[in-house]
Every structure is written in C-alpha cells, then in structure tokens.
C-alpha positions as CSV (number, residue, x, y, z in Angstrom):
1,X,61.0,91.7,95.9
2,X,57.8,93.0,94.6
3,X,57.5,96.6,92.9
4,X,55.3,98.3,94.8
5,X,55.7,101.4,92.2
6,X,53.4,99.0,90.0
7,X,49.7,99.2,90.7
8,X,49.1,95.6,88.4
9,X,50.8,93.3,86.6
10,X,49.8,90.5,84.5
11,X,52.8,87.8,84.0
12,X,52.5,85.3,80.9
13,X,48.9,85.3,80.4
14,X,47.2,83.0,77.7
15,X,43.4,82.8,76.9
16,X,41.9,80.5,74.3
17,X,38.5,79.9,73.2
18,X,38.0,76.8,71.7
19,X,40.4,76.8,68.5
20,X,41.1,80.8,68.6
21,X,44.0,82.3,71.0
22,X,42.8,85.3,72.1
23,X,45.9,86.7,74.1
24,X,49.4,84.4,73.9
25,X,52.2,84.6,77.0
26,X,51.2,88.1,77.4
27,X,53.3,91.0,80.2
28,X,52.0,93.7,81.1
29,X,52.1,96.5,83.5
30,X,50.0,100.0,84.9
31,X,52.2,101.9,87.4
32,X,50.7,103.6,90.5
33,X,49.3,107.1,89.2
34,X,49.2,106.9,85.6
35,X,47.3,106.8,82.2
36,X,48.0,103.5,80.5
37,X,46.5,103.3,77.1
38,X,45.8,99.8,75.1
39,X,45.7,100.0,71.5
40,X,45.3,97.3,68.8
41,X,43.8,96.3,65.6
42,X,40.1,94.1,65.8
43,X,40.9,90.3,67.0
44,X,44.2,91.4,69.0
45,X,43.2,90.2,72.2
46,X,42.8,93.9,74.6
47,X,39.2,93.5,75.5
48,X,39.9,89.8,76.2
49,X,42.8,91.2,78.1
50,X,41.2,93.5,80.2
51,X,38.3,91.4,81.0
52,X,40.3,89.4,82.8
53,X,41.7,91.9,84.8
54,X,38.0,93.0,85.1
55,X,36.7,89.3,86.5
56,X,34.5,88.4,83.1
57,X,37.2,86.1,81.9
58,X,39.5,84.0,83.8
59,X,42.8,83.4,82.3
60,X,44.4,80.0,81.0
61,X,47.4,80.1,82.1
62,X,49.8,82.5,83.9
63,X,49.4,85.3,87.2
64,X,47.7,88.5,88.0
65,X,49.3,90.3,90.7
66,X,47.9,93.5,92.5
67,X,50.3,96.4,94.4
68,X,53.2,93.4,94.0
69,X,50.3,90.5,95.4
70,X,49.4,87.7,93.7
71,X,45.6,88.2,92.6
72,X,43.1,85.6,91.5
73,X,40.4,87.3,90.0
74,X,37.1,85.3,88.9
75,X,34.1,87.5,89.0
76,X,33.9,91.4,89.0
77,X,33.0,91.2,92.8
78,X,36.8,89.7,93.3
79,X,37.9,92.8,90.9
80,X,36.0,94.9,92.9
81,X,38.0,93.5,95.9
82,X,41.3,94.4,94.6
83,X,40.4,97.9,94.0
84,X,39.4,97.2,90.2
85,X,36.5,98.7,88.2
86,X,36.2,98.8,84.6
87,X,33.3,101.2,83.1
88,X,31.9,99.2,79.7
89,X,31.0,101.5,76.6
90,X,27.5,100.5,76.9
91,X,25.8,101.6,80.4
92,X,24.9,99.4,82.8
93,X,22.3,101.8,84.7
94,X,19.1,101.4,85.6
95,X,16.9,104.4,84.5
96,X,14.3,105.0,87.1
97,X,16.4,105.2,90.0
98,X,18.7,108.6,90.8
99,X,22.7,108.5,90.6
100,X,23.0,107.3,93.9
101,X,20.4,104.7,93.7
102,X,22.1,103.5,90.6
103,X,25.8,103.6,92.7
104,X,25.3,101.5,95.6
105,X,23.2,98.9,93.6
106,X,24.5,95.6,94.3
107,X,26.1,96.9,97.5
108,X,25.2,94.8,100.7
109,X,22.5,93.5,98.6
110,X,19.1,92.6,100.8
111,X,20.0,95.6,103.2
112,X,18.8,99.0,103.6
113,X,21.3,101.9,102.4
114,X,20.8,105.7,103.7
115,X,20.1,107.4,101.3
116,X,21.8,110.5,102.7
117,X,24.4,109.1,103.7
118,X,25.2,107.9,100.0
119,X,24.4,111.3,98.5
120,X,26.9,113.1,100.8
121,X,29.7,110.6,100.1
122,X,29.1,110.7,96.5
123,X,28.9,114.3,96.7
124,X,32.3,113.9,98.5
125,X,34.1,112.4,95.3
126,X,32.6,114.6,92.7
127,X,34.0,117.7,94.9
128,X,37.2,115.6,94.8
129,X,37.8,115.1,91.5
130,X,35.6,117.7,90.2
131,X,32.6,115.6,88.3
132,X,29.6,117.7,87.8
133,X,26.5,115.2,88.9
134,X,23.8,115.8,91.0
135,X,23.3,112.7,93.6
136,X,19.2,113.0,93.3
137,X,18.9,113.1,89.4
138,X,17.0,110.1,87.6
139,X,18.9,108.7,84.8
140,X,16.5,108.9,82.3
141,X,17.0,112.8,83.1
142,X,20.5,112.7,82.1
143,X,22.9,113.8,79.0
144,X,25.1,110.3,78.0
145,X,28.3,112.3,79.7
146,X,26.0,112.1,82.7
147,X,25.3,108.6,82.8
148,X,29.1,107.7,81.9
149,X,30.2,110.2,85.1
150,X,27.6,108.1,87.1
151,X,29.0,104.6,86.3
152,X,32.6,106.0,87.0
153,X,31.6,107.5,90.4
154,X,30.1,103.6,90.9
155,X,33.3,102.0,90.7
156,X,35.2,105.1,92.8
157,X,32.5,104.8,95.4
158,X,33.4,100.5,95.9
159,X,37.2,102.1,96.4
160,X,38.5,101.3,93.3
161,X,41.9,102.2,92.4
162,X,42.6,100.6,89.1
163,X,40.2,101.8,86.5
164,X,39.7,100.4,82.5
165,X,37.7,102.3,80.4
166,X,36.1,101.0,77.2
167,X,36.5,103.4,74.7
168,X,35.3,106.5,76.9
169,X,34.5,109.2,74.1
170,X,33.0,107.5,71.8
171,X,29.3,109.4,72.2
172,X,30.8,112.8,74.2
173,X,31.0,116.1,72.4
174,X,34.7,117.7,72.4
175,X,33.7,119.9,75.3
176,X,33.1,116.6,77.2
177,X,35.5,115.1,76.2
178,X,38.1,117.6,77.1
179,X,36.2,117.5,81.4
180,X,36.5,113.9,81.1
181,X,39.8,113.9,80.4
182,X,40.2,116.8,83.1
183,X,39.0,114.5,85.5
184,X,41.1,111.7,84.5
185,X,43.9,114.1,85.0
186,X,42.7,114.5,88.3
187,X,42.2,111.1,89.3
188,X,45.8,110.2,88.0
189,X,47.5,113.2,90.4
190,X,45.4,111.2,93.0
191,X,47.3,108.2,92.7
192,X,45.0,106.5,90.4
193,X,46.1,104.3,87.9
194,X,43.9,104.1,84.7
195,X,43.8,101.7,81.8
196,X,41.6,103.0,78.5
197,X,41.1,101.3,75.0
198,X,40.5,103.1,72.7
199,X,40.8,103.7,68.6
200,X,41.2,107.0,68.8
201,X,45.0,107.8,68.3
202,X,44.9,111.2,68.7
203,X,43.1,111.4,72.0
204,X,45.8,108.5,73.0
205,X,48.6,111.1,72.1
206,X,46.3,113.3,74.4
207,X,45.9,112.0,77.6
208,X,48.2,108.8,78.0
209,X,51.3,108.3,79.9
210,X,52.8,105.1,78.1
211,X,50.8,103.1,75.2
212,X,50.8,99.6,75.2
213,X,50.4,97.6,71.5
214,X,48.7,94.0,71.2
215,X,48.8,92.3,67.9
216,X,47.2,88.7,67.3
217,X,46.9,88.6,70.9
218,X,50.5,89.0,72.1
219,X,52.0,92.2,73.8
220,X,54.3,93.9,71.0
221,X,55.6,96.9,73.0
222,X,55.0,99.3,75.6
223,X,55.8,103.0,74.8
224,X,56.2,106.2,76.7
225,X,53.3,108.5,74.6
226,X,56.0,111.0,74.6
227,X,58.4,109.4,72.6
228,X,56.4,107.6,70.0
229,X,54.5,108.8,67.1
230,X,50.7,108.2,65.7
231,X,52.3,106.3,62.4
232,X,54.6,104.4,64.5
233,X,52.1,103.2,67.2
234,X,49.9,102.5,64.0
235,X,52.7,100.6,62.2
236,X,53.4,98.6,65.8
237,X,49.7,97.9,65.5
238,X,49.6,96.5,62.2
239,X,53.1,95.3,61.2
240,X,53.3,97.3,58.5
241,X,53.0,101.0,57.6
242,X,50.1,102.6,56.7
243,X,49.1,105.4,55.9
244,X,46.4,107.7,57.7
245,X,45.6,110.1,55.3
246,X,42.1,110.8,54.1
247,X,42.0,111.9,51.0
248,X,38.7,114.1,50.6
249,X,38.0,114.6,46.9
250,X,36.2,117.9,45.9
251,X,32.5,117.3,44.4
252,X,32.1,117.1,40.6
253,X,28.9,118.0,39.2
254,X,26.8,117.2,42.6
255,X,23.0,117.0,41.6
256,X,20.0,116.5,44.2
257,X,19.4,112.8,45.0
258,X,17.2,112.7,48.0
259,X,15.3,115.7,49.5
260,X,14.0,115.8,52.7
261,X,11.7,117.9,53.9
262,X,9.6,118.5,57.0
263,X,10.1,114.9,58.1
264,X,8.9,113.9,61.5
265,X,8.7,111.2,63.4
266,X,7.2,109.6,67.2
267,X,8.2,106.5,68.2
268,X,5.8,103.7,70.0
269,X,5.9,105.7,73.3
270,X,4.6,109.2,71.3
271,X,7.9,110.7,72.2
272,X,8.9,113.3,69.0
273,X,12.1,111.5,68.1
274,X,12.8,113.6,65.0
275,X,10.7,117.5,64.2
276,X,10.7,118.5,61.2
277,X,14.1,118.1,59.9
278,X,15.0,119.1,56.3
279,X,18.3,118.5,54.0
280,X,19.5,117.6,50.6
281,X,22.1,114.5,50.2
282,X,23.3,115.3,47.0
283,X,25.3,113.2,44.4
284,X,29.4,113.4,44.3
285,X,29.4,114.5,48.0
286,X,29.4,113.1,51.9
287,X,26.7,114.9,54.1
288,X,28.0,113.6,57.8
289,X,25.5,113.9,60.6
290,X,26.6,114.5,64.2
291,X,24.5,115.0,67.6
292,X,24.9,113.3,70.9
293,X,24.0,110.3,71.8
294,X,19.2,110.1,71.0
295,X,19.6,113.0,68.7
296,X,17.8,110.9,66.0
297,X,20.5,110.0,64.1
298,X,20.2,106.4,63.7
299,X,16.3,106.8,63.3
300,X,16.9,109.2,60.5
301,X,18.2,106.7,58.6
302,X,15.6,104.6,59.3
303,X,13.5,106.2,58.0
304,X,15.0,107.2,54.9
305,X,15.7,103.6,54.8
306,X,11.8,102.8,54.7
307,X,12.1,101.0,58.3
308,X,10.1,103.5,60.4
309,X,6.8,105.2,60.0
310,X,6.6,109.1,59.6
311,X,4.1,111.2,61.4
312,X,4.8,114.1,58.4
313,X,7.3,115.0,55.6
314,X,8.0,114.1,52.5
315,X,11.1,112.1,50.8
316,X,12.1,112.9,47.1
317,X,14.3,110.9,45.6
318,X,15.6,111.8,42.1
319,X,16.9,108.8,40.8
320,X,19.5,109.4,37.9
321,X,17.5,108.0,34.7
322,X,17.9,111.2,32.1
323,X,18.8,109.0,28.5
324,X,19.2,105.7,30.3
325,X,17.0,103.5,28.1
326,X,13.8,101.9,30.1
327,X,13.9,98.3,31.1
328,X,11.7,95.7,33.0
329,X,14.4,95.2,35.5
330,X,13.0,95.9,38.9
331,X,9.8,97.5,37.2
332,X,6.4,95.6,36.2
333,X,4.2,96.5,33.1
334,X,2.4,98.2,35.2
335,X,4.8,101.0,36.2
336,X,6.0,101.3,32.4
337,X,2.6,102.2,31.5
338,X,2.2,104.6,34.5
339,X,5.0,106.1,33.7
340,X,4.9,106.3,29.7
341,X,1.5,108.1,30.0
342,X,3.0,110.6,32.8
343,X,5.1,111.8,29.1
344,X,8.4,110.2,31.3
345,X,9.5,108.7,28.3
346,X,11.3,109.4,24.8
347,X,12.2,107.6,21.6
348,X,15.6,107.8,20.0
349,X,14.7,110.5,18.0
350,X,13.8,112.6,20.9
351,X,9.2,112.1,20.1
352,X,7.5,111.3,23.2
353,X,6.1,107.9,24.0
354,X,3.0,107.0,23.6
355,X,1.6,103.3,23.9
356,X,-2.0,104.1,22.9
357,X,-2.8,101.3,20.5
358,X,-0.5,98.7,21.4
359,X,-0.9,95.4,23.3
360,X,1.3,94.3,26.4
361,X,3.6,91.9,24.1
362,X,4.7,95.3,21.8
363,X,5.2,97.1,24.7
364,X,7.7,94.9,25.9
365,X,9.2,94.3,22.9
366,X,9.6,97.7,22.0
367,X,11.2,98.5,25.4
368,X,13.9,95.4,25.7
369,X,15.0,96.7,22.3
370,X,16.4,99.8,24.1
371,X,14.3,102.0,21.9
372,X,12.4,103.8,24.5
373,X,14.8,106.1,27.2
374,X,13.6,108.6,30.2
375,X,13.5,112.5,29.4
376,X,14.3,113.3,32.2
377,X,15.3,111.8,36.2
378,X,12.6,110.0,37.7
379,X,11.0,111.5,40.4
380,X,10.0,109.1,43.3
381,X,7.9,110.0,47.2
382,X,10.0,107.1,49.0
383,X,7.6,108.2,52.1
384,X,5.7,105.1,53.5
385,X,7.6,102.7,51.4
386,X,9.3,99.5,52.8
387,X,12.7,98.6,51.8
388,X,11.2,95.5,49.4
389,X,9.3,98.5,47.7
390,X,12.2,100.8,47.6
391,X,14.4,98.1,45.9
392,X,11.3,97.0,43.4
393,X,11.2,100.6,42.1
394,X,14.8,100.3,41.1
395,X,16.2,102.4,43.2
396,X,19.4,101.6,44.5
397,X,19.5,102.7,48.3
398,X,22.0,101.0,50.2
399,X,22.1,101.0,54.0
400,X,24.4,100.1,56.6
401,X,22.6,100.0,60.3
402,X,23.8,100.7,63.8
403,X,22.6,97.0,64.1
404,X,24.5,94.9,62.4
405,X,22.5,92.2,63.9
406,X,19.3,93.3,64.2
407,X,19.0,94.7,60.8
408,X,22.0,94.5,58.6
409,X,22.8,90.6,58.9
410,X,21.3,87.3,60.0
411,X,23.8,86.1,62.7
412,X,23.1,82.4,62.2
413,X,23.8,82.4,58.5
414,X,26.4,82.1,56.6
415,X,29.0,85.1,55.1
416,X,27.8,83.4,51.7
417,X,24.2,83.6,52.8
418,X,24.0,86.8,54.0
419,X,25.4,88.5,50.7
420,X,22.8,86.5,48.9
421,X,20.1,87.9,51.5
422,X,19.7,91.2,48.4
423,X,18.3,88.5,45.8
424,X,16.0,86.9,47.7
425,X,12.5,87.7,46.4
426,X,8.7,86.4,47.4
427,X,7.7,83.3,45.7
428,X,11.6,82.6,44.5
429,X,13.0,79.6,45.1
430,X,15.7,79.0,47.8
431,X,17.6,76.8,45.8
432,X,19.9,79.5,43.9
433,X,22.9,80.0,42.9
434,X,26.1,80.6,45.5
435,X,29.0,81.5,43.0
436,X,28.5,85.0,42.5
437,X,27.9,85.6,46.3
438,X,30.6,83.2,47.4
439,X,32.6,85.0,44.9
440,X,31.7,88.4,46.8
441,X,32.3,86.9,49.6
442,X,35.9,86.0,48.9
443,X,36.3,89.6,47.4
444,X,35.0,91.3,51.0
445,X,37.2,88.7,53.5
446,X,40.5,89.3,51.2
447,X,40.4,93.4,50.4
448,X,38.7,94.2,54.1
449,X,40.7,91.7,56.0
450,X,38.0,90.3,57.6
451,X,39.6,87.5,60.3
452,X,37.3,84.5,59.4
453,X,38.1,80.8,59.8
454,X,36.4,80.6,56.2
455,X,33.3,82.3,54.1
456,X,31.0,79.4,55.2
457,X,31.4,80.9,59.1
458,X,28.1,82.0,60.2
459,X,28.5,85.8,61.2
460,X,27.3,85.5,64.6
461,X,30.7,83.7,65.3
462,X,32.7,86.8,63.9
463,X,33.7,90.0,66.3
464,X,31.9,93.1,66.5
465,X,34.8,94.7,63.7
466,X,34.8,92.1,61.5
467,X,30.5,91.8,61.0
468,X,31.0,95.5,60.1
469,X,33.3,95.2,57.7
470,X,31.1,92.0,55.8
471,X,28.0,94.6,56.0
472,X,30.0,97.5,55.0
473,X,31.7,95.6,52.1
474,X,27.9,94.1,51.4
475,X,26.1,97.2,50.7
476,X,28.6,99.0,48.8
477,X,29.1,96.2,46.4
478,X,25.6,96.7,45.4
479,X,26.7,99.7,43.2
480,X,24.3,102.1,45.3
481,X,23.0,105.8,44.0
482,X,22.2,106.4,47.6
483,X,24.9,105.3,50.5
484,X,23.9,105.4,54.4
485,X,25.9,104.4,57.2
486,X,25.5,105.0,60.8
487,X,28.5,104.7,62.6
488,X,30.7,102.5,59.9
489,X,34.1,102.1,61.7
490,X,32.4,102.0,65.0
491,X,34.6,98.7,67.1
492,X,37.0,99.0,63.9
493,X,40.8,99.5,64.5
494,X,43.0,102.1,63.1
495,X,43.8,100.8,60.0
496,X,40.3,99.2,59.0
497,X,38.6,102.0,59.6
498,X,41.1,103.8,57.1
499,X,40.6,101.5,54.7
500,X,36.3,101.9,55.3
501,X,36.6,105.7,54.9
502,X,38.9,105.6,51.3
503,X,36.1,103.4,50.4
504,X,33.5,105.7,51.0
505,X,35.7,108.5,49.4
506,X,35.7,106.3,46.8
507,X,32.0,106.1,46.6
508,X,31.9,109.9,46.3
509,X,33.9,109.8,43.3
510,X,31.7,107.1,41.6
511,X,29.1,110.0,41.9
512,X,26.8,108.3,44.9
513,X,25.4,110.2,47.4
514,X,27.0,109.2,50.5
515,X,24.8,110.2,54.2
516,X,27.6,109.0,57.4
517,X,26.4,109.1,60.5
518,X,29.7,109.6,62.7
519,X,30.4,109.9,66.6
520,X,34.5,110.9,66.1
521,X,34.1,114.8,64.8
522,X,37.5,114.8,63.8
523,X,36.7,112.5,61.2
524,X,33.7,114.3,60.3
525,X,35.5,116.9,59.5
526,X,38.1,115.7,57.5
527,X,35.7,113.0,55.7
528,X,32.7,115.0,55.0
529,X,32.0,118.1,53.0
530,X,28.9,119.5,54.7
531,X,27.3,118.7,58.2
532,X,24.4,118.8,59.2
533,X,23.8,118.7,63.3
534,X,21.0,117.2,65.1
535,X,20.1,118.3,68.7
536,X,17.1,115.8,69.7
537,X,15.9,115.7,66.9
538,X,16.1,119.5,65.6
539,X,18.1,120.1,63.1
540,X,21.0,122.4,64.9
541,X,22.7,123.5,61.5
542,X,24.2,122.5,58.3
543,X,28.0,123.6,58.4
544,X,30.9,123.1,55.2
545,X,33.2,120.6,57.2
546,X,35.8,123.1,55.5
547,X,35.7,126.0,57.3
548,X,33.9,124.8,60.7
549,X,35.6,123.6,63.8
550,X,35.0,120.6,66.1
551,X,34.6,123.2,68.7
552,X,31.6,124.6,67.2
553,X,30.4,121.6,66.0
554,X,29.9,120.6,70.0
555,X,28.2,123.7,71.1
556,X,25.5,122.9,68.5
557,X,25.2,119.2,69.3
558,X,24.4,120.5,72.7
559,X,22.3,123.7,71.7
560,X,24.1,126.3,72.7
561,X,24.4,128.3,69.4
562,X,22.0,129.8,67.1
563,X,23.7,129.0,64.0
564,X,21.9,127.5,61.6
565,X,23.7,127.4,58.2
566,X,27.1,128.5,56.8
C-alpha cells in the first residue's frame, strides 16, 4: 500500500553521464508538510538529483513516485503537472514585464490572460502566505528578494506543492533571509512540502525538518535536524571529520597597499554603478565587502583589477620595495631611468643614485649586481591601467572573478594551460615549457581536491566547484601583494570552502593584502577584520567585523542606517 504521508519518493535512482555516475541506486523521501534539506560536498550528485525531480534530467534507471503514484517526469511541464516547481538560484524573469506578467508566462501560451484576474489571484497567495510583492511592479524595479518572491509565487500560482530551492539565501540580507524563511514556515503549516540545497549549515540547522546527506552520488543518510549536529552532518558529508573553525589571525604590522579614493564609475548604459567610493586594503589584513545583490561589488574589483574604465578617482598602490635591491624583472630600461632620476633609488652605502654619465650597458650591469636598492616603497596610480600593464610594472595583483569563465579561465583549455595563461607575453613563443605548470597543476588537484579525470581535462568539462577551486589555487600561487576574490567559495561545499578560507587566512599571515567579496555575512564576520558596505554603489560604512553584528550589517546593505564608520 502506498504512503500517502509521503508527498515524493524517488526509489533506486541512477544517472550517468557518459563515464561519470552522477547519483548511484539512490532512496529518497519528502513527507507531506515539511522542510527537507539536501546537503553534500561538490560532484555528489544533489542538483543532478533534483533536476530530475524538476524534469531537466530524466533518470537512468529506477521510479519517481508522487502522493504514493508512480510519476514519469521528462520536462518541467510534466513536473509542473505533478504539483512540482523548483526556483533555480539564478532568475529566470523577464525584466520589462510586471510580477504578474512574469507569472503566468508560459501559461496557455498563444492565449490572452486577464490581467486582473491574475493580479487578484496572485494577490490571493501573497495574503496567504504573507509575501510582500506588489502584482503591477516591473522587475527591473525590484530588490533580488523581490524577484526571488516573484519566481516562488510562479511556481505556487501553476499549483505546485512540492517545491526545491536552489540555494535560496545566497544574495538576501539576514532580514530577508529571516521573511523567507517565515514564509517557508508558512507554506510548510500549509501542507507544503519543500526540498532546499543549500551550503549553508547553519541556516540548515535553522529551518529544516530532517537533512538528507549525498556523497559520490549515493544517499548516505537521512536525519531528523533535531538530532544531528553541524560536525556530524559535515563528517556524513565528507567521510571524515573536519573541522570548521576559522581561525582569524590578528594583523601584524598592516601598512597601506592600495588607496582608493573618490573612484567612480558608469557602465555602457551611463548608469552610476559605483560614486565615489573610498577605502584602504592594507597589508596583514582581510577587508570583506558586502551589499546586495548590483551594489558594485564585483565591478569594484574590476576595476581595481584594471578591467573597467573609471569616470574619476584615483588608485594608489604602494608596492612594498623599501631595501629590496632593483632588477630588470618585469621593468624596462626605461622605467629604471625614470625612476633613478625621480631619487627612488640608493646604493649600499645609503648615497643616492645617479646614472648621469653612464651608458645603458653600466646601468644594467650595475643594477643585476644588486648594488642599487629602493629608498623607499614605490608609489604607483594603477588608474587607467590594463592588467598586462599592471603585471609589467611588477606589481603583483592577483584576482579571482565572479566569472570564472568569462574572465578567470579559458574553458576549452587545459588545467595545465590555464596555469600557464600568467607567462604568456606578446611576441613570446607558444612553444614553452609545461613542467612547472603541470607541476602546479598537480599541487592545486591534490591539496584542493579538485575531482578531475586528470590535469590535461580542459576546465570547461569540470563543475562550477571544482573551476573555482583551480582559479582560486591559480592566483594565490602567484605569491600576490594584493589578493581579490569575489565570491571564492561561491557553488563550494562545506569542507572546500573551509579549506579556501584557511588559505586566505593564510594569505594574511604572509603579509598580503587580502579584498573578499562575500554574500554569507556570517563568514564575513568571522573571516574578515574590517568591512566595508556597499549600498548601490555608495559606500554604506566601514565596520571592525569584531565588534559589528550581521544584523547591522543588513540594515546598511539596504540603507537604513546612517552609520558610516566604527
């Protein structure tokens, strides 16, 4: 006899792709009128899992069955059919039409819809299960909680009952998070049963019912949330205990590395992206930058990065050179001679430099002997300069992109390839040598675990987790004085992202200047020692991650303090 006290069930499902077995034999259950949460490390199998629940994937072998019905489910329409939605992390809206224009698109397509009618019924659910959304508003009018309300009333409006949400906070403040999960709440005393992945143990500690753990696509366990632990559902995860500590270091001996000031910027539409923001990232310390969801953030970096144009500002960089002795490494004759008659220079005895009276072959001479060292840090306007330049000045910026990609990798090259992508220069020849970035290679796959049929596998093959964690492991191993990241543990599981934030602890400690974009505040707080808030594109405040509170922290991401600095 079917269980009709189980909303869905998935018997002894397998899904392969080509050589890889994404989920093996799997069981699994949500019960009518609870908050089922799926948690696993990257490559486990739980968004191949629910995406066959969803209708994007269809499984290999083994049954789906609905409210105790066998279900075959091969395109989101026949999900939709069995009272299953699944909102995606990444909107699927389209911006010129209002909420309800957005929610009954795809509904009885080629016929009219009444407008009024549809505002009223969606109006209907959000009095229901108390959403705040106005039916008429445009979505390119709306806060990100706004659009992630709108493509949850979408799948509630089509009659859904089973809902999976795709790591659902990852861009909300803490006071959306906390409605979201209100209305979850909500929705569950309705009946509703709800499936979320998510990385975020503590907000699965929150707001689940039982937790469900996939590792190397098979089902490990299913565990009531209020009899387990965060280390034990972590150690189900992996296999192996770990621990989730991080250990923030106290700064020793921070100096200024890059000064920002006044830096603006438009993009191609004229829209002020960022107005005049100003900060310090100084050595021996992580500066963490919050905001919702277009703050700026990742166009910060950017632009720091050399990647955008600025419309105003100015960016200092002080690279650390004070008794280093001068070499022609990443600087021409040129700039030694620029720089020796700017008095930037010493000999070992302390006498300024002078080059008056000598040709090009004793300057060079005199310099690869290590007799001639900086006075004092070097002083360099990064403003208007690309990345090539940046690099060529001997400056050692490192940068890890929200595009990983887009910007930080070439997908159709190799893991070997793209560590080698740094020494490529104009006018050099392709033919080079592959040992030392095969070697680094090898180095990132083993300490990162990166989940790679070999280093030869071009990156575009790789998940989301694993690309990071080959960029991450990339630009740090280029021994950086300056370290940005936007979102480095973003698609990462539990214990990778661990493992990225020790190594950017560790990065502190070497003395670099480490800038982390971040969307989990918790972390923020417990990573970083100041933060500075963005609230489109203002800066909102510069806090000490010490003594602030994620509370706060949210009010000023949505401007609704005056605070500036602590």
């Amino acid at each position: 006899m079917p269980d009709y006290s189980i909303a869905l069930q998935m018997k002894n499902i397998s899904k392969s792709f080509g050589p890889v077995q994404a989920n093996r034999n799997v069981d699994l259950d949500v019960r009518h009128g609870e908050i089922l949460a799926i948690l696993g490390e990257n490559g486990s199998g739980k968004t191949t899992l629910m995406n066959m629940i969803a209708g994007i994937y269809y499984p290999d072998e083994g049954q789906i069955f609905v409210n105790g019905e066998e279900a075959t489910i091969r395109s989101p329409k026949d999900a939709f059919r069995y009272g299953i939605g699944m909102i995606h992390q990444h909107f699927k809206l389209v911006d010129v039409f209002t909420a309800a224009e957005n929610i009954v698109l795809g509904i009885n397509e080629g016929n009219r819809f009444d407008l009024a009618e549809t505002e009223e019924k969606v109006a209907e659910i959000t009095r229901k299960y108390h959403f705040e959304m106005d039916p008429r508003k445009k979505v390119y009018d709306m806060a990100v909680s706004e659009k992630q309300t709108v493509e949850i009333l979408k799948v509630l409006y089509r009659g859904a009952d089973i809902l999976i949400l795709d790591e659902p906070t990852a861009v909300l403040t803490p006071q959306e998070i906390d409605k979201l999960f209100a209305v979850l709440r909500k929705m569950r005393e309705d009946g509703k049963s709800i499936i979320i992945i998510t990385h975020k143990l503590h907000e699965v500690m929150a707001i689940s019912d039982r937790v469900a753990v996939l590792r190397k696509g098979e089902h490990i366990a299913t565990v009531e949330t209020a009899n387990t632990t965060e280390s034990a559902l972590t150690e189900m995860m992996v296999g192996k205990k770990v621990v989730l500590n991080i250990e923030r270091s106290e700064p020793k001996n921070p100096a200024d590395r890059l000064c920002i000031e006044g830096l603006s910027l438009k993009n191609q539409e004229g829209t002020q992206i960022l107005d005049h923001v100003s900060f310090t990232a100084r050595s021996g310390e992580i500066l963490g930058i919050a905001g919702i969801a277009g703050s700026g953030q990742k166009e910060l970096l950017e632009a720091i990065a050399g990647l955008q144009h600025l419309e105003e500002g100015s960016l200092i960089f002080h690279n650390p050179k004070k008794d280093q002795p001068v070499t022609f490494f990443h600087k021409n004759l040129h700039r030694v001679k620029q720089l020796a008659a700017e008095g930037a220079f010493r000999y070992e005895d302390g006498e300024t430099v002078s080059f008056a009276g000598k040709t090009d072959k004793e300057i060079r001479a005199l310099v690869n002997d290590g007799k001639v060292f900086f006075k004092e840090d070097e002083i360099i306007d990064l403003r208007d300069r690309t990345p090539l330049e940046i690099r060529e000045l001997g400056i050692r910026l490192s940068f890890v992109p929200e595009d990983r990609l887009g910007m930080g990798l070439v997908g159709n090259m190799d893991i070997v390839d793209n560590m080698m992508l740094r020494s490529y220069r104009k006018g050099k020849s392709m033919f080079v040598d592959r040992t030392k970035p095969g070697a680094l290679a090898d180095k990132i796959i083993h300490d990162l675990e990166v989940v790679t049929p070999s280093a030869h596998t071009p990156v575009r093959r790789l998940s989301g987790g694993n690309v990071q964690k080959i960029l991450v492991g990339r630009e740090i191993a280029s021994n950086p004085t300056v370290l940005m990241v936007a979102y480095p543990v973003r698609g990462l599981d539990i214990n990778s992202s661990y493992t990225i934030y020790n190594l950017l602890n560790d990065q502190k400690k070497k003395g670099v200047a480490v800038i982390c974009v971040g969307e989990d505040l918790d972390v923020l707080l417990e990573l970083c020692d100041k933060i500075l808030v963005l609230n489109s594109g203002k800066v909102a405040g510069i806090v000490d991650a010490r003594t602030t509170t994620k509370e706060k922290l949210g009010l000023m991401m949505t401007g609704l303090t005056e605070d500036k600095n602590e």
